[in-house]
Backbone of each chain as ProteinMPNN parsed JSONL, in Angstrom:
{"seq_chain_A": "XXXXXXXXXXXXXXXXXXXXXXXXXXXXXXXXXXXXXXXXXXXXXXXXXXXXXXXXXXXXXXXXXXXXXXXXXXXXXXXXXXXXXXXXXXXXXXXXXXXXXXXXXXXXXXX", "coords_chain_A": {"N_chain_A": [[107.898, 86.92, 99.203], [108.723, 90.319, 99.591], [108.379, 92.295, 102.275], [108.212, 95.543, 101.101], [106.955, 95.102, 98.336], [105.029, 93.125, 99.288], [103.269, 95.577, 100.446], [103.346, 97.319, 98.678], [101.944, 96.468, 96.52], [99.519, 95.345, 97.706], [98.598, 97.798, 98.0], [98.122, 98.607, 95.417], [96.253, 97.02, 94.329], [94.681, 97.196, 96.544], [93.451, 99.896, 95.748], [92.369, 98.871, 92.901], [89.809, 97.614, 94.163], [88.838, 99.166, 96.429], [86.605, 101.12, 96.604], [83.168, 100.92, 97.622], [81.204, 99.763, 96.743], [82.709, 97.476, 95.034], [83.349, 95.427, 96.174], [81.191, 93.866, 96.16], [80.084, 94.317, 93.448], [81.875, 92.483, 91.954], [81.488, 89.89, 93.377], [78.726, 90.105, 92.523], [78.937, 89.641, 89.321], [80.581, 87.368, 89.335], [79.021, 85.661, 89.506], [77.421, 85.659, 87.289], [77.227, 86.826, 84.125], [75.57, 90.632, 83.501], [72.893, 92.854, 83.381], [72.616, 96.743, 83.712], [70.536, 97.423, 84.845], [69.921, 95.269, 86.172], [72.299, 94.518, 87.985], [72.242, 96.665, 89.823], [69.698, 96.501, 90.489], [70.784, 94.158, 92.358], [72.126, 95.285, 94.238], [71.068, 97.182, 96.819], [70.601, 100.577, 97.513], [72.624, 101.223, 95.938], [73.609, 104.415, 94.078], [72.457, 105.287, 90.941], [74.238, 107.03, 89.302], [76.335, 106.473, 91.221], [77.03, 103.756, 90.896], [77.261, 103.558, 87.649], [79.989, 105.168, 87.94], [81.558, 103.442, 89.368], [81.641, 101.277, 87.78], [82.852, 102.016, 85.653], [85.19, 102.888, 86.189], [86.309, 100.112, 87.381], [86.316, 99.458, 84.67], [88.534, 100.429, 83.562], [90.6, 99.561, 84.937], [90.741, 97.328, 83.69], [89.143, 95.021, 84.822], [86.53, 94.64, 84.5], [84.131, 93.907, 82.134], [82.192, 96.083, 79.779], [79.589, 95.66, 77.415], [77.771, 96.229, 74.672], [74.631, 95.048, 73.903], [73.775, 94.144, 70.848], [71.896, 92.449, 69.988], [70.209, 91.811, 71.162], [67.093, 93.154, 71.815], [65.421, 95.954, 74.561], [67.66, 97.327, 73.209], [70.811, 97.08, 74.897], [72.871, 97.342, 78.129], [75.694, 95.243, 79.178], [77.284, 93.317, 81.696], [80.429, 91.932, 82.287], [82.764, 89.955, 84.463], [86.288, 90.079, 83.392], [89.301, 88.329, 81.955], [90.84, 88.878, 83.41], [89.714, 90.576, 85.434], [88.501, 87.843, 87.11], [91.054, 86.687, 87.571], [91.673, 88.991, 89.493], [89.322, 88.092, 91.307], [89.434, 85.445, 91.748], [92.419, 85.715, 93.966], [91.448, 87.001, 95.741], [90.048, 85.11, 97.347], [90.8, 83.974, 99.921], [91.338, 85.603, 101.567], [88.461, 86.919, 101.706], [87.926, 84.446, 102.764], [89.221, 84.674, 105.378], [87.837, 87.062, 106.43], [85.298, 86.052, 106.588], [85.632, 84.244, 108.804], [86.78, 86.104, 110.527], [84.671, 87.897, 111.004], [82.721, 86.013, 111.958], [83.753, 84.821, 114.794], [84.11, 87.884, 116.034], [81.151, 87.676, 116.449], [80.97, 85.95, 118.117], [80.486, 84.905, 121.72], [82.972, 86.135, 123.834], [85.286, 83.876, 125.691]], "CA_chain_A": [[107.487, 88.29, 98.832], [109.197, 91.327, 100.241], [107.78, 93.923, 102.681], [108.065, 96.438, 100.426], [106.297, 94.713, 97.417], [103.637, 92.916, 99.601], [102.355, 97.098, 101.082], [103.062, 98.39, 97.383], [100.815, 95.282, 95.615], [98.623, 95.675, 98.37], [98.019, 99.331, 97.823], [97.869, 99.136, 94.245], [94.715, 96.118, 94.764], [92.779, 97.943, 97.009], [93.153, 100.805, 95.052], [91.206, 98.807, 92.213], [88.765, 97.026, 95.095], [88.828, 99.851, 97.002], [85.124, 101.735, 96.338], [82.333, 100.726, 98.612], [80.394, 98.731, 96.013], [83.164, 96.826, 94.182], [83.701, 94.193, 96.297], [79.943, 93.444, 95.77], [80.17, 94.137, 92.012], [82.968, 91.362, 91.832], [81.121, 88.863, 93.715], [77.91, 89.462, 91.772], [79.306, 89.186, 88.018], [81.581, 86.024, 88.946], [77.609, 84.732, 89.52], [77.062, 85.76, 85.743], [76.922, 89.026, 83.552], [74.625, 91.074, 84.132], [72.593, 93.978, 82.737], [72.994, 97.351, 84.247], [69.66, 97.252, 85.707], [70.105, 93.977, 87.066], [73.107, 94.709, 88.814], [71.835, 97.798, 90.484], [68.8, 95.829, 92.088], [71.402, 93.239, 93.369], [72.837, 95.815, 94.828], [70.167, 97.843, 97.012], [71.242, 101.199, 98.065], [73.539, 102.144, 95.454], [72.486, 104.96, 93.067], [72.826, 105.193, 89.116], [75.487, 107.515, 89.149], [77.685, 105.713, 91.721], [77.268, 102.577, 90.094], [77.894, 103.782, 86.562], [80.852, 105.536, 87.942], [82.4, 102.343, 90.131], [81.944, 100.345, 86.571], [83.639, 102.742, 84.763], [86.451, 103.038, 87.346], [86.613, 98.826, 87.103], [86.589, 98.827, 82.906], [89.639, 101.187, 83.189], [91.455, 99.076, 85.657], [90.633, 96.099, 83.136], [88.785, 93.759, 85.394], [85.033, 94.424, 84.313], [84.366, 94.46, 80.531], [81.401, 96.432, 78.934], [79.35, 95.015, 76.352], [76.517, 96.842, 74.114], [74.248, 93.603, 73.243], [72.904, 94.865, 69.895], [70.953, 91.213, 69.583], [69.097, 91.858, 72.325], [66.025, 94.25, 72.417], [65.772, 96.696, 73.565], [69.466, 98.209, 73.5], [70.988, 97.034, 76.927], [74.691, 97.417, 77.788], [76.074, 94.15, 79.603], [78.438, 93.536, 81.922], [80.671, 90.836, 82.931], [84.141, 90.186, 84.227], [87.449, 89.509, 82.179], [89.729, 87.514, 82.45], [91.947, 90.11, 84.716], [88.704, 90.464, 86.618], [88.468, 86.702, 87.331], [92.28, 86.585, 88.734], [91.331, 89.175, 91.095], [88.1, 87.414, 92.045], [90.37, 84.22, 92.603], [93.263, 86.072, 94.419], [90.257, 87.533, 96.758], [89.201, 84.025, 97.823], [91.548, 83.723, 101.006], [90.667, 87.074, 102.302], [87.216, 86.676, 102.046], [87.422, 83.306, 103.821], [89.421, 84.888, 106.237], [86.797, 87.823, 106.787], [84.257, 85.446, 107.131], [85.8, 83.529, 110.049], [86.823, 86.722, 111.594], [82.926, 88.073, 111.237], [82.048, 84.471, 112.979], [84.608, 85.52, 115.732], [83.532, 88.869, 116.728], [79.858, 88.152, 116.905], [81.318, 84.846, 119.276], [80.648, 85.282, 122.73], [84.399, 86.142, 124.216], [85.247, 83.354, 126.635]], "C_chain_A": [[108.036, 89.271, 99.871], [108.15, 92.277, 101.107], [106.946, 95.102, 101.822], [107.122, 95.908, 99.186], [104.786, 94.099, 97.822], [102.497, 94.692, 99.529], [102.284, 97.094, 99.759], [101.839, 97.402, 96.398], [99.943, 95.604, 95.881], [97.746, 97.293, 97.957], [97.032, 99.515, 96.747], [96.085, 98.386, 93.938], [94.213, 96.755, 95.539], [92.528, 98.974, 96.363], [91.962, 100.463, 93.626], [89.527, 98.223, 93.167], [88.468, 97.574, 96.132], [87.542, 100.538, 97.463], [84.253, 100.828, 96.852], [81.706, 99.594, 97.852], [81.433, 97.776, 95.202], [83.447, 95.735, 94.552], [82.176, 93.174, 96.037], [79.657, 93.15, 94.469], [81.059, 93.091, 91.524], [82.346, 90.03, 91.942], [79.54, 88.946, 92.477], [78.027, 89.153, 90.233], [80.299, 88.184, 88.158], [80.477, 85.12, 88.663], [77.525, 84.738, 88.057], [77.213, 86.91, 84.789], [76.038, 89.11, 83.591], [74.661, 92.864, 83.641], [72.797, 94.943, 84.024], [71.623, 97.459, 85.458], [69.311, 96.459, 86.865], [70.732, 93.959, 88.37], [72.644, 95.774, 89.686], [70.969, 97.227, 91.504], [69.31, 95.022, 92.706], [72.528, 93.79, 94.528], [71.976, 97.151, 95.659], [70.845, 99.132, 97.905], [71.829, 102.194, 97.4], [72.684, 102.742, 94.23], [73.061, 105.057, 91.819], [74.19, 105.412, 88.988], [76.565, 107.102, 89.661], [78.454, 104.83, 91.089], [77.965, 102.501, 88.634], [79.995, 104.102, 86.959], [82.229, 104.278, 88.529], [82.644, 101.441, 89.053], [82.796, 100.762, 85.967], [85.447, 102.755, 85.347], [87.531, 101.459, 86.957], [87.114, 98.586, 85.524], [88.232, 99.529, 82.694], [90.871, 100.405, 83.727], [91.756, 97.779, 84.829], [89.959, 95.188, 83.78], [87.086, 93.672, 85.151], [85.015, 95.117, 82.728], [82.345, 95.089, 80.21], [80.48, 96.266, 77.489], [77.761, 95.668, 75.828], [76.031, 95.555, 73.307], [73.407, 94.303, 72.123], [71.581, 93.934, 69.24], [69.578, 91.421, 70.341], [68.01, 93.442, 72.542], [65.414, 94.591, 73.403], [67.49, 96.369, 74.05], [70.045, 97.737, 75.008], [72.748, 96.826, 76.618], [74.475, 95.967, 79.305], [77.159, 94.132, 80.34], [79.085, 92.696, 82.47], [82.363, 91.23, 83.487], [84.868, 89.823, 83.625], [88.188, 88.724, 83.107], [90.544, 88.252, 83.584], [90.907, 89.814, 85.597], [88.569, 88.916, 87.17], [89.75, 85.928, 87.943], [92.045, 87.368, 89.412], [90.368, 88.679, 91.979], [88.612, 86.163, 93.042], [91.687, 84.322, 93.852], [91.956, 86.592, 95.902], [89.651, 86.559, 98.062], [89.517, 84.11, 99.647], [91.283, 84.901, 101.548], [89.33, 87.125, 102.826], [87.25, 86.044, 102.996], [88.201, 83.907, 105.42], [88.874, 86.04, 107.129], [85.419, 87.41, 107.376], [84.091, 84.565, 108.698], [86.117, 85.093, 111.067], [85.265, 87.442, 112.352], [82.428, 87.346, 112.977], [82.726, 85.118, 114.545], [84.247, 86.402, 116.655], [82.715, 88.888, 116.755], [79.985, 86.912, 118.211], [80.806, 85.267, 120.414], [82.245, 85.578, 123.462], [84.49, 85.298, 125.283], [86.331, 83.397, 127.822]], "O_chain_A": [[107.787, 89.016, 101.049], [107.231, 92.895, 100.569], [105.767, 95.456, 101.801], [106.197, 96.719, 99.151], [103.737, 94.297, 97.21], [101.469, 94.914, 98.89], [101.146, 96.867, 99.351], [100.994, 97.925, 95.672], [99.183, 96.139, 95.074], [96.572, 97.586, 97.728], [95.924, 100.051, 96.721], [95.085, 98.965, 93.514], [93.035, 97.017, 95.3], [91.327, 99.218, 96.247], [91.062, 101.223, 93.27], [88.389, 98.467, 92.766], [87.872, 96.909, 96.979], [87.342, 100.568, 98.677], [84.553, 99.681, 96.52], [81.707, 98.479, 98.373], [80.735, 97.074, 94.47], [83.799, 94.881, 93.738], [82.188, 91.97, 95.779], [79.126, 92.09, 94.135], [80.821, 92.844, 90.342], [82.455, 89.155, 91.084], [79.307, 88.008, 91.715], [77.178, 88.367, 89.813], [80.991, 88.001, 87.156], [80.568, 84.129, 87.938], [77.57, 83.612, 87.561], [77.311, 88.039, 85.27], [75.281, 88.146, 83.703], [75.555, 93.704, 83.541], [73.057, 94.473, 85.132], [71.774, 97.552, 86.676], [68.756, 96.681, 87.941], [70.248, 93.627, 89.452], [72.885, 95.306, 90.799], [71.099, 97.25, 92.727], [68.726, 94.741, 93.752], [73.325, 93.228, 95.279], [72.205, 98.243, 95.139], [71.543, 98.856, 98.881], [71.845, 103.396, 97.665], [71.739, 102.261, 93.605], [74.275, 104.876, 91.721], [75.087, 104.613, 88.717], [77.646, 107.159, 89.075], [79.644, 104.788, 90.777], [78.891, 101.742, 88.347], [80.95, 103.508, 86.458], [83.416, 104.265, 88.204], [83.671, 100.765, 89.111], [83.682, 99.987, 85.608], [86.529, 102.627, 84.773], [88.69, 101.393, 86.547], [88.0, 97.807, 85.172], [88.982, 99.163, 81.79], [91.972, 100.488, 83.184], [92.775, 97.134, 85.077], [90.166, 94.119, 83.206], [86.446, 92.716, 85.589], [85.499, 96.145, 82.255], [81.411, 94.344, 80.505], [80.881, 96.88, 76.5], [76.759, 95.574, 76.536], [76.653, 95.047, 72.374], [72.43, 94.983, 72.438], [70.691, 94.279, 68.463], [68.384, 91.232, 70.108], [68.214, 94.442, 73.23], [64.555, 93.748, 73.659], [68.13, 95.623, 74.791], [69.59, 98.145, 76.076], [73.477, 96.465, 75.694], [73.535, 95.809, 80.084], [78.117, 94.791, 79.936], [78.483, 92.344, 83.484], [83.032, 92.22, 83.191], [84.409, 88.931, 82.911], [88.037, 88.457, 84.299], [90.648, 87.752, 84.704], [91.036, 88.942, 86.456], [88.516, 89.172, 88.373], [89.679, 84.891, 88.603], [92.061, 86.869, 90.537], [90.465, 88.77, 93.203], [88.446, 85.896, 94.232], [91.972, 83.351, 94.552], [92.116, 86.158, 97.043], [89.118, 86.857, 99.131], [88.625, 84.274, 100.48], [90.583, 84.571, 102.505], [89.02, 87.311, 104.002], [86.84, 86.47, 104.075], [87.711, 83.549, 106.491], [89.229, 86.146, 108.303], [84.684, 87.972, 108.188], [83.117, 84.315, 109.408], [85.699, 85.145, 112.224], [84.875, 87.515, 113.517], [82.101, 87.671, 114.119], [82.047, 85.846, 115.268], [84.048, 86.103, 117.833], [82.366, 90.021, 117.09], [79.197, 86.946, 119.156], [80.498, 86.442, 120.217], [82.646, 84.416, 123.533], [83.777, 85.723, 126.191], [86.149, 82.743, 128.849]]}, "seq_chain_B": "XXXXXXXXXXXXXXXXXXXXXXXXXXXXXXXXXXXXXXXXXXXXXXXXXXXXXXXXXXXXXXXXXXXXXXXXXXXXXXXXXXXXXXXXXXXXXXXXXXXXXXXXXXXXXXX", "coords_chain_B": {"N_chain_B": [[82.937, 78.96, 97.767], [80.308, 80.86, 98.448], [78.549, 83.164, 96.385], [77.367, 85.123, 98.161], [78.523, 84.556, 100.729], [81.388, 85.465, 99.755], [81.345, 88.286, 99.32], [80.339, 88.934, 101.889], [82.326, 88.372, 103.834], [84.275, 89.762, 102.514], [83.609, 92.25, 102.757], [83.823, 92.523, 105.394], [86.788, 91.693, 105.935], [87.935, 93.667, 104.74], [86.697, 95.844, 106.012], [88.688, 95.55, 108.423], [91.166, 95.653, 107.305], [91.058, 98.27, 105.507], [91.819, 100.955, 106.487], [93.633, 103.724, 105.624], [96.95, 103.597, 106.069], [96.87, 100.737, 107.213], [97.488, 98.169, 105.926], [100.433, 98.81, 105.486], [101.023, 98.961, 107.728], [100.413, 96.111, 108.359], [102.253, 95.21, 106.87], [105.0, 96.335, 107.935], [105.027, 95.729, 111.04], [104.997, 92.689, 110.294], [107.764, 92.498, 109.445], [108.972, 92.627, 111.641], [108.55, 93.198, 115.315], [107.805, 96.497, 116.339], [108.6, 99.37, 118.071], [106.322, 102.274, 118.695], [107.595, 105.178, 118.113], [109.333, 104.179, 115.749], [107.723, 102.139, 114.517], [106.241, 104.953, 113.408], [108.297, 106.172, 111.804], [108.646, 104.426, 110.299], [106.66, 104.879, 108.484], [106.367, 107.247, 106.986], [104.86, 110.295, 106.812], [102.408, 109.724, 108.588], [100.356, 111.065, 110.703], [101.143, 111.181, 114.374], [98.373, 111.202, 115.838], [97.17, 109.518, 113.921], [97.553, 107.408, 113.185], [97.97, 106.059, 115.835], [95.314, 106.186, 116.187], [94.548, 103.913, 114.068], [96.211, 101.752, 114.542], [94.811, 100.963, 117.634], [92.649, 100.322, 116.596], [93.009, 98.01, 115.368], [94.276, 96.656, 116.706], [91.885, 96.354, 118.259], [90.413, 94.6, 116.681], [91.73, 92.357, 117.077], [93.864, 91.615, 115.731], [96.67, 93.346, 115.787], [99.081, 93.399, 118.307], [99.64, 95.252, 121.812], [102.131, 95.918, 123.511], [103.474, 96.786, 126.589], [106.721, 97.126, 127.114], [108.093, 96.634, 130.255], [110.98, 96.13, 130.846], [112.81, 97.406, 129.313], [114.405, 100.213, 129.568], [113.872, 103.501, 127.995], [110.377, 103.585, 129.358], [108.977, 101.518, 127.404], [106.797, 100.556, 124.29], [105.255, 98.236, 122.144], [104.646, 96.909, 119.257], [103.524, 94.384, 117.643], [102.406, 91.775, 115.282], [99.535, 89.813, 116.143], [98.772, 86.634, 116.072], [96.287, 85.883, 115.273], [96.664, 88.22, 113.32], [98.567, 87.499, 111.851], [97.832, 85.471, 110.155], [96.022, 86.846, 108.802], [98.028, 88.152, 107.302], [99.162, 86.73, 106.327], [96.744, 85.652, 104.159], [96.193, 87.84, 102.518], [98.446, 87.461, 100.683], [97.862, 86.432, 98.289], [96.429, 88.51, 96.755], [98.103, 90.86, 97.089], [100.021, 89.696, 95.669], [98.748, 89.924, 93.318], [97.803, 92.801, 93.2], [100.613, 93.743, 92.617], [101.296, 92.92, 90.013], [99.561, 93.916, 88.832], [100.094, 96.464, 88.461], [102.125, 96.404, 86.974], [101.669, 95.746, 84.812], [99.944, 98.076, 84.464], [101.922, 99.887, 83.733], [103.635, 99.146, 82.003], [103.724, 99.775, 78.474], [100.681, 100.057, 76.454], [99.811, 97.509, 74.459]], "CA_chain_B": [[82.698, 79.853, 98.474], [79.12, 81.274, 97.924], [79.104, 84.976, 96.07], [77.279, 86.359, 99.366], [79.936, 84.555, 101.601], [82.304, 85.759, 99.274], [80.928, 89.562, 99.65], [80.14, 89.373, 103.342], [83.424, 88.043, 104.518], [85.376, 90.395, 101.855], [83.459, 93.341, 103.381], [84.145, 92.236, 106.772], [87.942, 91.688, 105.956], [88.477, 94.803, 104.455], [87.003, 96.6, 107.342], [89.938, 95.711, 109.254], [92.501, 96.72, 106.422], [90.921, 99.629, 104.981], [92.739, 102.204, 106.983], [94.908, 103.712, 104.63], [97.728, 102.947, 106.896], [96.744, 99.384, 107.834], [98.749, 97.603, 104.825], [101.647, 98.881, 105.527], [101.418, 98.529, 109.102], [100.657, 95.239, 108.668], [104.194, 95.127, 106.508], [106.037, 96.554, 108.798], [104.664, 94.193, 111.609], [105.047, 91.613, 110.197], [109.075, 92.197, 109.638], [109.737, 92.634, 113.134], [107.924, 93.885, 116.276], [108.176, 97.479, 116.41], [108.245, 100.308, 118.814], [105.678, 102.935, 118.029], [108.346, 106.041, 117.199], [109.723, 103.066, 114.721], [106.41, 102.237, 113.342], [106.331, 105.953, 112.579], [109.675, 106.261, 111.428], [108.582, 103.415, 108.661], [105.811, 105.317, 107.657], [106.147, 108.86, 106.308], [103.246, 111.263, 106.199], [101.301, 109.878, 109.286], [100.562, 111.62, 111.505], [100.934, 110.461, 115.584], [97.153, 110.975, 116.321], [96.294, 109.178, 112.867], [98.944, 105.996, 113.413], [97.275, 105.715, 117.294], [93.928, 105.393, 116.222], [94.358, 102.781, 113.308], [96.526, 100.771, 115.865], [94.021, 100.851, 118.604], [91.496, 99.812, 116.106], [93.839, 96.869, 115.062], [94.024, 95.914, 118.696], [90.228, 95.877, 118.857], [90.059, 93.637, 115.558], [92.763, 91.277, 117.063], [95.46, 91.352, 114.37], [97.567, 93.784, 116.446], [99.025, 93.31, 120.295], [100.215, 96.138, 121.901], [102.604, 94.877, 124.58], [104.367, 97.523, 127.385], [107.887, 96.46, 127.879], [108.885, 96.73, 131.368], [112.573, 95.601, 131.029], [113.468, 97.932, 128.286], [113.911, 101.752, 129.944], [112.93, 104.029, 128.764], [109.268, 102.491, 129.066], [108.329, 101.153, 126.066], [105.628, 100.297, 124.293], [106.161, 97.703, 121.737], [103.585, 96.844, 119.048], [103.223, 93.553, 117.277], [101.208, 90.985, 114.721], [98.936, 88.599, 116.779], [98.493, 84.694, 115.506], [95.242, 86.586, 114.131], [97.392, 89.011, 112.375], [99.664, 86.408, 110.853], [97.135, 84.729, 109.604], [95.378, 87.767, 107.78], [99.05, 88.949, 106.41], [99.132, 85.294, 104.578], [95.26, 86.061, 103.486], [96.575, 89.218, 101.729], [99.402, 87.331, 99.73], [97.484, 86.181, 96.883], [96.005, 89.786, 96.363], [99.079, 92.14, 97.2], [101.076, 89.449, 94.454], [97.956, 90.334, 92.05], [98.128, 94.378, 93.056], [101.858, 94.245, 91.702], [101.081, 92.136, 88.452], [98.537, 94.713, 87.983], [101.298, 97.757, 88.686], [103.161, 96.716, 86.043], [100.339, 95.947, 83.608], [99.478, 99.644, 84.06], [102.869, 101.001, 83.934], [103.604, 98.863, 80.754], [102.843, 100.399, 77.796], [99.49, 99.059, 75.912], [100.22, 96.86, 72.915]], "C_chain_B": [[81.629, 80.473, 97.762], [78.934, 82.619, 97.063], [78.36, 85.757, 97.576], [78.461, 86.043, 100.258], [80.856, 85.248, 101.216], [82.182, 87.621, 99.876], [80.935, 89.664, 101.049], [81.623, 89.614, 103.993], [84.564, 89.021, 103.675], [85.168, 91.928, 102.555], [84.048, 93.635, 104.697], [85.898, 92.469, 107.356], [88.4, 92.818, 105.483], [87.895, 96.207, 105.591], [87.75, 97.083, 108.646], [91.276, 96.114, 108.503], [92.343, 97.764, 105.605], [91.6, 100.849, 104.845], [93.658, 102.523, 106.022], [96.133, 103.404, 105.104], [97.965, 101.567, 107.088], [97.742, 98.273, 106.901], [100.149, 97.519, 105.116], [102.165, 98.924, 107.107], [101.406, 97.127, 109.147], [101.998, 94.541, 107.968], [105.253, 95.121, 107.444], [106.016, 95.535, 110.237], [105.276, 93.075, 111.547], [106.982, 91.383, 109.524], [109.422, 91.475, 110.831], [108.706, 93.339, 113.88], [108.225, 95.383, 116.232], [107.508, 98.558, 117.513], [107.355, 101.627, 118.304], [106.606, 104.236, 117.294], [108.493, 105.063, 115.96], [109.128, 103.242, 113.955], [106.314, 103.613, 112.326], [106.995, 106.761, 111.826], [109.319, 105.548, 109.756], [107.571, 104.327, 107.867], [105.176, 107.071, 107.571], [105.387, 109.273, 106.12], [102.623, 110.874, 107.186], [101.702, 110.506, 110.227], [100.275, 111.013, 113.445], [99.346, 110.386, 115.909], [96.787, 109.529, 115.267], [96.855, 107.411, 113.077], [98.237, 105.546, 115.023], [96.618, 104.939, 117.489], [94.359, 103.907, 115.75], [95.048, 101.663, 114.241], [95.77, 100.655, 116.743], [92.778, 99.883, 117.856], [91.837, 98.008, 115.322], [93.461, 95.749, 116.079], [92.713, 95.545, 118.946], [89.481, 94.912, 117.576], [91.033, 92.368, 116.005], [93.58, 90.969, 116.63], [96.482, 92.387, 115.293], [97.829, 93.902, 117.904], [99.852, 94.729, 120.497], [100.884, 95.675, 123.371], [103.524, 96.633, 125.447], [105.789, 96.823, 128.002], [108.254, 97.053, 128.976], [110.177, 96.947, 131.614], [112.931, 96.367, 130.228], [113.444, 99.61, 128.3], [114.59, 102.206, 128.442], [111.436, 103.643, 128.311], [109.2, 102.858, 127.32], [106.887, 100.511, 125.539], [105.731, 99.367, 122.493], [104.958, 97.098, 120.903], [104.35, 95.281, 117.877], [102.099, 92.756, 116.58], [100.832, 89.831, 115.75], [98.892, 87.502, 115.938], [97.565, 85.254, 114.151], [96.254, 87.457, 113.245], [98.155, 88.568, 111.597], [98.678, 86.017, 110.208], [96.275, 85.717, 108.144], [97.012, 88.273, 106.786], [98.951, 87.719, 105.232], [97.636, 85.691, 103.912], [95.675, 86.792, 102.403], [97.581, 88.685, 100.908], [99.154, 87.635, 98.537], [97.17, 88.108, 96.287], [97.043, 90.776, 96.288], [100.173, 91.074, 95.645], [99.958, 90.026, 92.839], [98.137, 92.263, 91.818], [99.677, 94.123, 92.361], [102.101, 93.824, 90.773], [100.167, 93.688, 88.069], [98.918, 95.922, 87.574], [101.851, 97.466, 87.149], [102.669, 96.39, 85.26], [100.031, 97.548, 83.601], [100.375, 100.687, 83.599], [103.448, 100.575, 82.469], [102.888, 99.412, 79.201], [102.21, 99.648, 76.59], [99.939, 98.749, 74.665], [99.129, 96.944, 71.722]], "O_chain_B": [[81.794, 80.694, 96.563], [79.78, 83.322, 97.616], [78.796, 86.829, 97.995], [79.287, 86.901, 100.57], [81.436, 85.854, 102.118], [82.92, 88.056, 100.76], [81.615, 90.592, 101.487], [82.029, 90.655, 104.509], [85.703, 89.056, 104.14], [86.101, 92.672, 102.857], [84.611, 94.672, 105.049], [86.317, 92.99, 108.39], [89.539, 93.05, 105.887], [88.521, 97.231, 105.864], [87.703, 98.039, 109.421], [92.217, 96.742, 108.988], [93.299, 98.232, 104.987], [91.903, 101.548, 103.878], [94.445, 101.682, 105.589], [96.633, 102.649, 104.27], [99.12, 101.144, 107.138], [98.683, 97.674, 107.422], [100.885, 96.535, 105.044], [103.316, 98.922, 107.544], [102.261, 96.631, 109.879], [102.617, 93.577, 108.417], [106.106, 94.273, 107.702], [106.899, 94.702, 110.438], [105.941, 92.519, 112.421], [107.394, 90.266, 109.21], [109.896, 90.363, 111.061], [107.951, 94.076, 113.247], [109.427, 95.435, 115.973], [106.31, 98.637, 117.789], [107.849, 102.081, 117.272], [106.467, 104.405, 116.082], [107.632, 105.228, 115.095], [109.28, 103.957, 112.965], [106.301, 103.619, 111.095], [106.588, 107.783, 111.274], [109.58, 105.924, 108.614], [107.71, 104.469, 106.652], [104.176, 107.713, 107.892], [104.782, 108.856, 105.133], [101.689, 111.675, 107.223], [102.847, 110.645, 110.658], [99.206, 110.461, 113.704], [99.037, 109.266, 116.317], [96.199, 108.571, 115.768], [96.113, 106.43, 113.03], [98.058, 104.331, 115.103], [96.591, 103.882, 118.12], [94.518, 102.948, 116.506], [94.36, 100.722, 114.636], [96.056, 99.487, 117.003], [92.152, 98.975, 118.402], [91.039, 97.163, 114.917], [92.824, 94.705, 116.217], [92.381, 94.619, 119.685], [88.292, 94.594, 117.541], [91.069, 91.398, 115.247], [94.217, 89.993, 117.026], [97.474, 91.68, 115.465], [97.007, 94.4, 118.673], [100.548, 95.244, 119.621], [100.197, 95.138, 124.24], [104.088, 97.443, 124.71], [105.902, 96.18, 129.046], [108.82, 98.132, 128.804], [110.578, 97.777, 132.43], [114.118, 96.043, 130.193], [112.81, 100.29, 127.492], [115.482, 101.601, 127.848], [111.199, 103.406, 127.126], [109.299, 103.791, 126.522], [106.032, 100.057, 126.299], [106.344, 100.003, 121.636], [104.068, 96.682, 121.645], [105.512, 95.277, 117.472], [100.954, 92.871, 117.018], [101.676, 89.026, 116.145], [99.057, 87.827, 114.762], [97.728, 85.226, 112.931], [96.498, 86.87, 112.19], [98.481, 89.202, 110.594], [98.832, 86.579, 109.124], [96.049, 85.378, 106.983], [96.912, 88.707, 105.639], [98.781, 87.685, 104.013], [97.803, 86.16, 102.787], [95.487, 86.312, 101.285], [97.836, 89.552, 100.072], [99.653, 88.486, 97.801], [97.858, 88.668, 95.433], [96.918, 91.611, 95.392], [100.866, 91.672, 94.822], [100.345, 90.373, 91.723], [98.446, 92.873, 90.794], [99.643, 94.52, 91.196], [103.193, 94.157, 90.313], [100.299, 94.329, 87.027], [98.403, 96.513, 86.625], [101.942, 98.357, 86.304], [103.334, 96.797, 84.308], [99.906, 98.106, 82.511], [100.098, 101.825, 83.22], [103.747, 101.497, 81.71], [101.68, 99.397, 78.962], [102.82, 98.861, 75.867], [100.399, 99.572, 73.874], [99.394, 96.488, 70.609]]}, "name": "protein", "num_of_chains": 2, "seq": "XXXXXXXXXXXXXXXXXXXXXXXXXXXXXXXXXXXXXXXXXXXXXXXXXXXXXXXXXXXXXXXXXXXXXXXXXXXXXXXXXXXXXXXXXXXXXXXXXXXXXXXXXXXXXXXXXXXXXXXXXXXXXXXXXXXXXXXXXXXXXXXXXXXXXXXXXXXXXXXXXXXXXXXXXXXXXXXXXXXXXXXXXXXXXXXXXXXXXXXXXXXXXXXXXXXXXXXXXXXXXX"}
């Protein structure tokens, strides 16, 4: 992979994983879908409007799909990821793990 | 990988490449070592205070060394990816090859 194509890839991915709550919203709908309510309390902090707006942001990018369950009373909209969303979840993995060791790292003592 | 590991360690890792800058510093980096004019030579629009910080803050995450060449008048100052910094540029593959799948999914027009 080139220079130039890694930064510009790069860009264009954080640009969808970019927003404060999405790397959270990622990790908690790979757990399952999940109503809007749901998601909100697994996410303590963030408010209606953010949230709506960070989903909306995701359904446009393609990686979180929208679903009005009309089976289910009452009325609840649903939300899971697609399959797009589920290659960035997997493309994510190695980052993470490498966030998690650096975490470990800087709370280390320095020797 | 757990979904909070996944979240913690993604938060964690993107705290060190957030910077809007940081991407493409770690591009350029990771060509070749570069002298700071250089660095800012590669990257159009920053500005010297703004290019400083995010390097300093590199340096204090471990992914970037900042080395003073001695031997090379007139002094220099000579900036570089650490082991750590190699290691996070491979992290970022999978994701910067998904950001430019996703480029040209957006730039493609919808079927």
């Amino acid at each position: 992979m080139s220079g130039q194509s890694f930064s510009g890839g790069l860009v264009a991915a954080l640009g969808v994983i970019g927003g404060k709550w999405k790397p959270l919203i990622i990790a908690e709908l790979h757990r399952r879908p999940l109503r809007f309510g749901e998601l909100r309390r697994a996410l303590p902090g963030v408010s209606e409007k953010v949230l709506s707006q960070q989903l909306r942001e995701m359904e446009l990018d393609g990686v979180v799909d929208r679903e009005v369950c009309l089976s289910i009373p009452p009325l609840a909209v649903q939300y899971s990821l697609t399959e797009l969303g589920l290659t960035l979840h997997e493309s994510l993995l190695p980052l993470a793990a490498w966030g998690e060791q650096h975490e470990l790292r800087m709370l280390a003592p320095s020797g």
